[in-house]
C-alpha positions as CSV (number, residue, x, y, z in Angstrom):
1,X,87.7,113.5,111.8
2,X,89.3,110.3,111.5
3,X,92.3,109.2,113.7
4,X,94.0,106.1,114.2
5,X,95.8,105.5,117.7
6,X,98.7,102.6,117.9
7,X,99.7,100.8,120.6
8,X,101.7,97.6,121.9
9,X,105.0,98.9,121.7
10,X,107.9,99.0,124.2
11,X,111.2,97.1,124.6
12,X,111.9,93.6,124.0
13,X,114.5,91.1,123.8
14,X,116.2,90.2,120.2
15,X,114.2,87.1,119.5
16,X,111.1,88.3,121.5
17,X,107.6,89.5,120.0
18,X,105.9,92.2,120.4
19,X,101.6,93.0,118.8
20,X,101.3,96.2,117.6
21,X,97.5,97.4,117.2
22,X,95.6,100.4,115.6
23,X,92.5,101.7,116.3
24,X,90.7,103.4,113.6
25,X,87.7,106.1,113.7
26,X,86.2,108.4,112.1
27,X,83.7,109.0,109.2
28,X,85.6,107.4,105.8
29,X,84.2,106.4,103.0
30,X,86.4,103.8,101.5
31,X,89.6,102.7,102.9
32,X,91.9,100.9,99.9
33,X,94.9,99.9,102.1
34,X,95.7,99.5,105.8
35,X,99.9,99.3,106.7
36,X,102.5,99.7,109.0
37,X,105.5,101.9,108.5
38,X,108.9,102.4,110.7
39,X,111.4,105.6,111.0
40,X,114.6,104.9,112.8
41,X,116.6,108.1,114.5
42,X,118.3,109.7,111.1
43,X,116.7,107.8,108.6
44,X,113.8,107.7,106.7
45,X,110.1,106.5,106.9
46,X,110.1,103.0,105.6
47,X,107.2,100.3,104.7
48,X,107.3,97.8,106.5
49,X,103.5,95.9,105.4
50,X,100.2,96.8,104.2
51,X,97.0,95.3,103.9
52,X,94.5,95.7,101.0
53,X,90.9,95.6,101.3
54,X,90.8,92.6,99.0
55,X,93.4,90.8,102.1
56,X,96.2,91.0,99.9
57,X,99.8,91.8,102.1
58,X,103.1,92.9,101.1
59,X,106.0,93.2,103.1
60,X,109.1,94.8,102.8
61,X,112.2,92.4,102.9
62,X,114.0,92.9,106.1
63,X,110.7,91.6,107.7
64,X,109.4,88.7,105.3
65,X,109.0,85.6,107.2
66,X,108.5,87.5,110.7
67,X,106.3,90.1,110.8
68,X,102.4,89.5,109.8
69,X,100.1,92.1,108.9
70,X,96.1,91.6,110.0
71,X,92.9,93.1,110.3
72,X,90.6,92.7,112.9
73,X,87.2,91.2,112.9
74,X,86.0,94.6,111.6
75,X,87.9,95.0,109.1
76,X,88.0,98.9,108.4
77,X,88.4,99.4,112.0
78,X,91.5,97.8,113.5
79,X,95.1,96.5,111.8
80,X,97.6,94.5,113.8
81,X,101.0,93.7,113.1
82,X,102.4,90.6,114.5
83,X,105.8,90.8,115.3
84,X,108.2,87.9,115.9
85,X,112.1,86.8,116.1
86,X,113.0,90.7,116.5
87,X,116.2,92.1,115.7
88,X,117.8,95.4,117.4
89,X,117.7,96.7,113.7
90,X,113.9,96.7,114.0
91,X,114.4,99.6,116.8
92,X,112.1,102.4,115.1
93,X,108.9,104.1,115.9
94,X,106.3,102.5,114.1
95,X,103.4,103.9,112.7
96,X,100.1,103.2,111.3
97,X,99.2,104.1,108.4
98,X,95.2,104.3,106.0
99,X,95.1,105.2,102.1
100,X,91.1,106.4,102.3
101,X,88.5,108.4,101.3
102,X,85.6,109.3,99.0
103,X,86.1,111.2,95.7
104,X,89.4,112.2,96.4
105,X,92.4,109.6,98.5
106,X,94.8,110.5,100.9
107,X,97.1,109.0,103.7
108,X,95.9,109.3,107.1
109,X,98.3,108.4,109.7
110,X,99.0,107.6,113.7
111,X,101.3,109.5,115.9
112,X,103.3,106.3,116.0
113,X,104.2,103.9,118.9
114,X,107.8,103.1,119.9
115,X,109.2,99.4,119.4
116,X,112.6,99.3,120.9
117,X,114.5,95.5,120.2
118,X,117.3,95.5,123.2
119,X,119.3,93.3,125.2
């Protein structure tokens, strides 16, 4: 069964930084990407940056230039995202996110972990 468990979150200052990390495990075959996605209250799941087997990134535009996407010395196994200059609009739960399997692909995702950006 695979699962993937977040965690770094919690409240910070706008300007501050905050490391979120996910732990991966479980029996999978192939993973093809590793990302991050956010839900603020009343709206929907966004993309926020994902991370392709290959190392190649994308972010989404409110977070180009501040956020960086990562994965950890085994690379199947863990992905951080590196969060700096935060901004009260990057209040959301946060959630991690694989695109894996074997003959057939699927999303896989973490319960989420709350990042709160506050004065």
């Amino acid at each position: 069964q695979v699962q993937l468990v977040e965690s770094g979150g919690g409240l910070v200052q706008p300007g501050g930084s905050l490391r979120l990390s996910c732990a991966v495990s479980g029996t999978i075959f192939m993973i093809q990407t590793m990302g991050w996605y956010r839900q603020a209250p009343g709206k929907q799941r966004e993309l926020v940056a994902t991370i392709t087997g290959g190392g190649s990134t994308n972010y989404a535009d409110p977070v180009k230039g501040r956020f960086t996407i990562s994965r950890g010395s085994a690379k199947n196994t863990t992905v951080i995202l590196q969060m700096n200059s935060l901004k009260p609009e990057d209040t959301a739960v946060y959630l991690c996110n694989i695109y894996a399997g074997w003959r057939t692909m699927r999303d896989y995702w973490g319960q989420g972990t709350q990042v709160t950006v506050a004065s």
